[in-house]
Structures are given as structure tokens and as C-alpha cells.
C-alpha positions, 0 to 999 in steps of 0.5 A: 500500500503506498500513501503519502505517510510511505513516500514521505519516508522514502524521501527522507531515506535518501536524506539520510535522516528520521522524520521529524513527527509532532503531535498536537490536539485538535481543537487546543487552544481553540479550532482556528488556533489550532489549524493555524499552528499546524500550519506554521510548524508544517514548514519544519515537520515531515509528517504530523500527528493530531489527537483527537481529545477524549475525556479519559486519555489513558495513554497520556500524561498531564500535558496532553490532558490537560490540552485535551481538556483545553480542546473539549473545553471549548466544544471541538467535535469529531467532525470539527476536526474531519472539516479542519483537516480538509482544510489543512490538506489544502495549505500549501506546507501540508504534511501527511497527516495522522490521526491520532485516538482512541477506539471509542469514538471510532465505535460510535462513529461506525468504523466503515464510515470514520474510515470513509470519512477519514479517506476523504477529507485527507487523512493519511494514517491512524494510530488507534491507541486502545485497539490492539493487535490482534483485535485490529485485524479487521479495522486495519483492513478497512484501512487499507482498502481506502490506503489509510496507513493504519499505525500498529504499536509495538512496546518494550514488553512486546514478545518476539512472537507476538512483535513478529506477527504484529509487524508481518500484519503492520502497514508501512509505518510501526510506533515503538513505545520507547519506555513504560509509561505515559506520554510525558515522562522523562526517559527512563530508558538510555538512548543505546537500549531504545535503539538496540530495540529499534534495531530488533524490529528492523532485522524483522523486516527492514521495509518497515517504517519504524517511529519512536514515541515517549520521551522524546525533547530536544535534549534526546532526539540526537542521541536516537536518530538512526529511526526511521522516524521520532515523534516529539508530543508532550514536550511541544504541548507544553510549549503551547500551555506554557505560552498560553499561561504567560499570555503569549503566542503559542504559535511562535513559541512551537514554531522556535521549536520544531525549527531547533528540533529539526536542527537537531536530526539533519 
């Protein structure tokens, strides 16, 4: 299956460099601030990561419920967030986008209809954080008839056989889990163990597409950029909160950034 989300990292292999990948909410601050910030970041990013917020994020840390709360405070909804992506994928610096959330809105939407919507309004790729291997099997086909990547998890307490079967049904693109906890915490793992798994994976099938999550600021991702991909959350969102709570543009504060973490992986 080839989509955007695969070309992308086939460009940058020629680079010799990771994806740099964000995530953020939809909908925090507000919709339209939301929308513009993606926008401004988009000239630094490869591939960005949206969340839809939910009221009981149980991945995440206080960062990214706390923005979750911001957004759903200020009554986003899931087809806010469908019409703000067609926007997106029409500026001019869009990245191919994922969505990222929990199973719940997807059950209640209709899995045939938010994959139909998904494919349509531009979405490039879902991680659907609550909805594990094997149990994935049928939704992540849905996917791929519409070629939506849809991203499967593999964590540090992964089995070999069951990482092996996971990455034999993956897509192009796989999030390693670097360490056990929420989204937020300081790294608990040192940099050479997170790549030693990295490298496990890899050797399993090197076509895969592999991103590493959690933990990841601007003081780790030079020492992990042998991956095919990092993805950098919490440490942006609480660039945004922090600007908001002293009265400034979160904008130009998680542009400054991206841009220092992009710096950092070339």
C-alpha cells in the first residue's frame, strides 16, 4: 500500500535522516488556533500527528490532558476536526497527516464510515491507541482498502512472537513505545537500549517504517536518530500551555521549536 505517510519516508531515506513527527490536539487552544499552528510548524515537520481529545486519555500524561481538556473545553467535535483537516490538506506546507485516538469514538462513529470519512477529507494514517493487535485485524483492513496507513504499536514488553506477527500484519509505518509509561515522562530508558530495540524490529523486516514515541525533547532526539522516524508530543504541548499561561503566542513559541528540533536530526 503506498500513501503519502510511505513516500514521505522514502524521501527522507535518501536524506539520510528520521522524520521529524509532532503531535498536537485538535481543537487546543481553540479550532482556528489550532489549524493555524499546524500550519506554521508544517514548514519544519515531515509528517504530523493530531489527537483527537477524549475525556479519559489513558495513554497520556498531564500535558496532553490537560490540552485535551483545553480542546473539549471549548466544544471541538469529531467532525470539527474531519472539516479542519480538509482544510489543512489544502495549505500549501501540508504534511501527511495522522490521526491520532482512541477506539471509542471510532465505535460510535461506525468504523466503515470514520474510515470513509477519514479517506476523504485527507487523512493519511491512524494510530488507534486502545485497539490492539490482534483485535485490529479487521479495522486495519478497512484501512487499507481506502490506503489509510493504519499505525500498529509495538512496546518494550512486546514478545518476539507476538512483535513478529504484529509487524508481518503492520502497514508501512510501526510506533515503538520507547519506555513504560505515559506520554510525558522523562526517559527512563538510555538512548543505546531504545535503539538496540529499534534495531530488533528492523532485522524483522527492514521495509518497515519504524517511529519512536515517549520521551522524546530536544535534549534526546540526537542521541536516537538512526529511526526511521521520532515523534516529539508532550514536550511541544507544553510549549503551547506554557505560552498560553504567560499570555503569549503559542504559535511562535512551537514554531522556535520544531525549527531547533529539526536542527537537531539533519
Amino acid at each position: 500500500m503506498k500513501n503519502l505517510i510511505n513516500k514521505t519516508f522514502l524521501k527522507l531515506r535518501k536524506e539520510n535522516r528520521p522524520a521529524l513527527v509532532t503531535y498536537t490536539v485538535a481543537g487546543d487552544p481553540n479550532k482556528n488556533q489550532s489549524l493555524s499552528l499546524l500550519k506554521k510548524i508544517s514548514k519544519y515537520v515531515d509528517i504530523v500527528e493530531w489527537g483527537f481529545p477524549h475525556n479519559c486519555p489513558t495513554a497520556d500524561g498531564k500535558e496532553i490532558q490537560n490540552s485535551s481538556y483545553r480542546a473539549l473545553e471549548n466544544g471541538i467535535r469529531l467532525d470539527d476536526i474531519f472539516n479542519l483537516v480538509k482544510k489543512y490538506k489544502k495549505d500549501k506546507n501540508a504534511k501527511p497527516l495522522i490521526l491520532m485516538g482512541y477506539y471509542q469514538m471510532v465505535f460510535n462513529y461506525g468504523e466503515e464510515r470514520f474510515v470513509n470519512k477519514c479517506k476523504r477529507v485527507g487523512v493519511d494514517g491512524l494510530i488507534i491507541v486502545d485497539l490492539i493487535w490482534p483485535y485490529n485485524k479487521k479495522f486495519a483492513n478497512l484501512c487499507k482498502k481506502k490506503s489509510v496507513c493504519f499505525v500498529q504499536l509495538i512496546a518494550p514488553t512486546t514478545t518476539n512472537q507476538r512483535m513478529t506477527k504484529i509487524i508481518k500484519d503492520s502497514h508501512s509505518m510501526i510506533y515503538y513505545i520507547s519506555m513504560l509509561s505515559t506520554t510525558g515522562e522523562k526517559l527512563k530508558v538510555t538512548p543505546k537500549n531504545i535503539i538496540k530495540k529499534f534495531d530488533k524490529i528492523k532485522n524483522i523486516n527492514k521495509s518497515k517504517n519504524v517511529v519512536i514515541g515517549f520521551g522524546i525533547t530536544d535534549k534526546t532526539i540526537s542521541s536516537l536518530k538512526k529511526a526511521d522516524g521520532l515523534v516529539v508530543g508532550s514536550a511541544l504541548v507544553k510549549t503551547i500551555t506554557d505560552s498560553l499561561n504567560k499570555k503569549r503566542n503559542p504559535l511562535i513559541a512551537a514554531e522556535r521549536m520544531v525549527k531547533k528540533l529539526k536542527a537537531k536530526i539533519m
